[in-house]
C-alpha positions in Angstrom: 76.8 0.1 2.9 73.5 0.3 4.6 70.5 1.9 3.5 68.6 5.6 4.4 64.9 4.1 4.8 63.6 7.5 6.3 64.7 10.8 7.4 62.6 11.6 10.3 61.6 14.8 11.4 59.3 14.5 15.2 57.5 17.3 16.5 55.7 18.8 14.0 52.9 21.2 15.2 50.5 23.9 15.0 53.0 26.1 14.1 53.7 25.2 10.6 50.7 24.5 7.9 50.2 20.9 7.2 50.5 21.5 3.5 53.6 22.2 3.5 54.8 19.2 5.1 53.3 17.2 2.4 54.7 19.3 -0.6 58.0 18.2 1.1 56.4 14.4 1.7 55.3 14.7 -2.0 59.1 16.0 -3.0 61.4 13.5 -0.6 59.8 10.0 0.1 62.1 8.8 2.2 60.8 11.9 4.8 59.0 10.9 7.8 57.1 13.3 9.8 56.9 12.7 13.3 53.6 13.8 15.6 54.0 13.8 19.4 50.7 12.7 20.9 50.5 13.4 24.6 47.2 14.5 25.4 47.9 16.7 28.6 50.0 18.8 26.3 48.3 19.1 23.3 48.1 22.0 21.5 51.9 22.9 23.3 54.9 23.0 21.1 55.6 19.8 19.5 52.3 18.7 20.2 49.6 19.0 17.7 46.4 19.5 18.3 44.1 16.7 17.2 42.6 19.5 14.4 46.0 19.3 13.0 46.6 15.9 12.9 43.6 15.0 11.0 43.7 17.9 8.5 47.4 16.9 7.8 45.8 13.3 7.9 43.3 14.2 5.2 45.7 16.3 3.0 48.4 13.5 2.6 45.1 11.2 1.6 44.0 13.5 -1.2 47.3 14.5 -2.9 49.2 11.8 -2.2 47.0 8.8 -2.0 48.2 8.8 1.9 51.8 7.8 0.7 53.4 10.3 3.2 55.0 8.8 5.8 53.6 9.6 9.1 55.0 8.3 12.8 53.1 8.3 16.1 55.6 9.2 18.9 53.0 8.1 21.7 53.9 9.7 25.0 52.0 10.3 28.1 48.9 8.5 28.6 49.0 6.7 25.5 51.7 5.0 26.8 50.4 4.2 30.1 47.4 2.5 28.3 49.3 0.6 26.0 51.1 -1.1 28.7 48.5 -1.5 31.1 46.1 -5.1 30.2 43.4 -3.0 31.7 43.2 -0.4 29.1 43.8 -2.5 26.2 40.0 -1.3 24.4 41.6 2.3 24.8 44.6 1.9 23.2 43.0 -0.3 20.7 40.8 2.5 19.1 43.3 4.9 19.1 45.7 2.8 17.5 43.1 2.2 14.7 42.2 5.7 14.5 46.0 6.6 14.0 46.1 3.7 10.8 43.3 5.1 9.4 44.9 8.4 9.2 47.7 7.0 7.5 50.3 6.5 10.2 52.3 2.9 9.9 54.8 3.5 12.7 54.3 3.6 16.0 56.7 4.8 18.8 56.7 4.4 22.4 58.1 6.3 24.4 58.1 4.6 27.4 59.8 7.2 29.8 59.5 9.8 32.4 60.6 13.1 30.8 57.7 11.9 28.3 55.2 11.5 31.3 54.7 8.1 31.6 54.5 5.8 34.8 57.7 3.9 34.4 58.2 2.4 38.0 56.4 -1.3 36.5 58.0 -1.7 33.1 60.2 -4.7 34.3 56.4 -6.3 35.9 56.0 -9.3 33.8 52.0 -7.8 33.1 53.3 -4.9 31.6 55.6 -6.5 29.5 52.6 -9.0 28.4 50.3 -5.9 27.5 52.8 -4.6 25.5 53.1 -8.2 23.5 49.3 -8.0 23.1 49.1 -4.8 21.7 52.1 -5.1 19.0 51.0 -8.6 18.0 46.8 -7.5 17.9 47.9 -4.4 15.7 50.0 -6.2 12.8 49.4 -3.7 10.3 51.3 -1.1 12.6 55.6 -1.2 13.5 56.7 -0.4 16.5 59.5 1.5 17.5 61.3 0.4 20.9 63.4 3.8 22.2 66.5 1.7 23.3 68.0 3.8 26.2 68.8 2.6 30.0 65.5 3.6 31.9 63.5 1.3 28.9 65.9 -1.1 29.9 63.5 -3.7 30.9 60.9 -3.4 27.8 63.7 -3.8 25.0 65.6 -6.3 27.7 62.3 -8.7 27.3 62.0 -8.3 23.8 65.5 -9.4 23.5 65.2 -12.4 26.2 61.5 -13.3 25.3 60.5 -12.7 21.6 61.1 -10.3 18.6 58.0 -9.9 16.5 58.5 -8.7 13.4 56.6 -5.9 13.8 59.0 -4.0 16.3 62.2 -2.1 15.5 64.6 -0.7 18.2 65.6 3.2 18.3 69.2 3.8 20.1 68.3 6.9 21.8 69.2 8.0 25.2 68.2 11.6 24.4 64.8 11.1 24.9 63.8 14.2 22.8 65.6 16.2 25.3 68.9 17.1 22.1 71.5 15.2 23.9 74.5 13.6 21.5 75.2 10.1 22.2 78.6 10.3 23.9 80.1 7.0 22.7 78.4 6.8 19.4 76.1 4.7 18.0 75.0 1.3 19.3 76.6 -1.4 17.1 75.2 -4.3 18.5 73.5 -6.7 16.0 70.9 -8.1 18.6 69.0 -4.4 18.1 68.9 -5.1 14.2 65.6 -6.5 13.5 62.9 -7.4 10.7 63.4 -9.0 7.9 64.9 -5.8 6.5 67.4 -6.4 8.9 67.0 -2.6 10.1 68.0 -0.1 13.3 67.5 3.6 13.6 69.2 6.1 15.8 68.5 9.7 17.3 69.7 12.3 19.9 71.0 15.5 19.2 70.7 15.6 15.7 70.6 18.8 13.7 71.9 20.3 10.4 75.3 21.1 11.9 76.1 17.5 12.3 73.6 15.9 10.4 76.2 14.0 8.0 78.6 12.7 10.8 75.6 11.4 12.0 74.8 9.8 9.4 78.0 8.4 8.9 78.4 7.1 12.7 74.8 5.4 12.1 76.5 3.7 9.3 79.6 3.1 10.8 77.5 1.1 13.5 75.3 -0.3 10.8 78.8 -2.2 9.4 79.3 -3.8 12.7 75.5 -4.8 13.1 74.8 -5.5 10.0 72.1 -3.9 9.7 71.3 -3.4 6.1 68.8 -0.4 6.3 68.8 2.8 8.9 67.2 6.1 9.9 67.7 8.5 11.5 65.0 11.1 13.8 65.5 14.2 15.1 63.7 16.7 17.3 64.6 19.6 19.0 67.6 20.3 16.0 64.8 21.2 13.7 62.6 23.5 16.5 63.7 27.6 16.8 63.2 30.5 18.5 60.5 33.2 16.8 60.0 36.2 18.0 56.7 38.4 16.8 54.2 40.9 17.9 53.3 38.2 20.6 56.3 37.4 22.2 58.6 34.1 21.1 57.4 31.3 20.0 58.9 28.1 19.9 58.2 26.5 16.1 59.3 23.7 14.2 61.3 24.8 11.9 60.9 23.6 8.1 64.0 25.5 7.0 66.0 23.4 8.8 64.3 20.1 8.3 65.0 21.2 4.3 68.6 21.9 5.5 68.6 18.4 6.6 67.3 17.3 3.5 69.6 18.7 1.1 72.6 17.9 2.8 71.8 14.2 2.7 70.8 14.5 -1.0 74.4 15.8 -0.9 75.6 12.6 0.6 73.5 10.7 -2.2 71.5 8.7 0.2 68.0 11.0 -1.3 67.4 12.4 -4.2 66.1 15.6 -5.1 63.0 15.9 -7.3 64.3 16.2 -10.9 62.7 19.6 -11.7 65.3 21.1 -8.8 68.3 19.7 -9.9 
């Protein structure tokens, strides 16, 4: 049976305190805490505000040794830079600025809803910068959302070259909640690495966090992919309503709702002093 290799958790903002999220980090290993950068929304739900980032940044670094697990979702203009050749000292420093925080995965999300220019993703230039920037930043792994409107970024990848350094994401949600109608991907050309491993989001949440789980392994049997995981988004965000009106928070009840659950499963373990 394949592997959990992360429980991931995107979004997480100004609306819950960064130590928290590394008393969790420091509890569950396998948790990986995803920050949306998209600069013409910062400081908006699910987008932290640079602040944030580096005071969650610093926190992880002094308790933990910067052993949490931290994902860049880029979106926006990060995105646009990344795949255009002409931006490629921009991208650059921000991707070094993100490792030395102590993020090792990258993901792009390389469509509209997120903001970014996606009328030239099939030009063979794009597709180059892209190449240039995964194979000049080794340290980092990508993740490749595999949906339809990417369609030309993971199709090159496919016809082209697979550097080790890039994993695919089945997700045709986009961060938008939608369930994958037909399940899972199984297809074993979207397993990648040496680890031989594929993760999968869209409407994930606590309510159907374990089916989900077991579809991503169902599909992992007839990839073969031998490790997984699993992100979610807006099934860990709620509704709060206070003095100021509602706010719309990222809610670290249910990411621990998500947690225990799969401890349930056994694929985590709680700490031994909660037992």
């Amino acid at each position: 049976m394949a592997k959990l290799s992360a429980l991931g958790f995107c979004g997480a903002d100004n609306t819950v305190n960064p130590r928290h999220l590394a008393i969790i980090a420091q509890s569950y290993p396998s948790v990986e805490w995803g920050i949306l950068f998209r600069p013409d929304k910062e400081g908006q739900p699910r987008y932290a505000t640079i602040d944030w980032v580096q005071n969650l940044a610093q926190i992880l670094q002094i308790n933990q040794g910067g052993k949490g697990r931290l994902a860049a979702h880029l979106c926006g203009e990060h995105v646009n830079d990344l795949l255009n050749h002409d931006k490629s000292s921009k991208i650059d420093a921000f991707l070094q600025r993100l490792h030395e925080w102590g993020f090792r995965r990258v993901q792009v999300n390389a469509t509209a809803v997120n903001g970014v220019f996606t009328d030239n993703l099939s030009d063979e230039s794009t597709i180059q910068s892209f190449f240039r920037t995964v194979n000049a930043h080794s340290h980092l792994e990508f993740i490749v959302q595999k949906n339809e409107e990417t369609k030309p970024l993971w199709d090159a990848l496919i016809r082209l070259e697979k550097p080790e350094n890039v994993v695919f994401l089945h997700d045709e949600s986009k961060g938008t909640g939608k369930v994958a109608d037909s399940g899972w991907c199984g297809e074993k050309e979207f397993v990648c690495t040496e680890r031989n491993i594929v993760g999968f989001a869209g409407g994930i949440k606590p309510t159907n966090v374990l089916s989900s789980i077991q579809n991503a392994i169902n599909a992992c049997d007839k990839s073969g992919a031998k490790e997984f995981w699993i992100d979610m988004e807006s099934g860990v965000r709620s509704k709060q309503v206070d003095a100021d009106g509602e706010k719309d928070i990222f809610d670290l009840a249910k990411c621990y709702e998500c947690i225990d659950l799969v401890c349930g499963m056994g694929l985590m373990d709680h700490p031994e002093s909660s037992r």
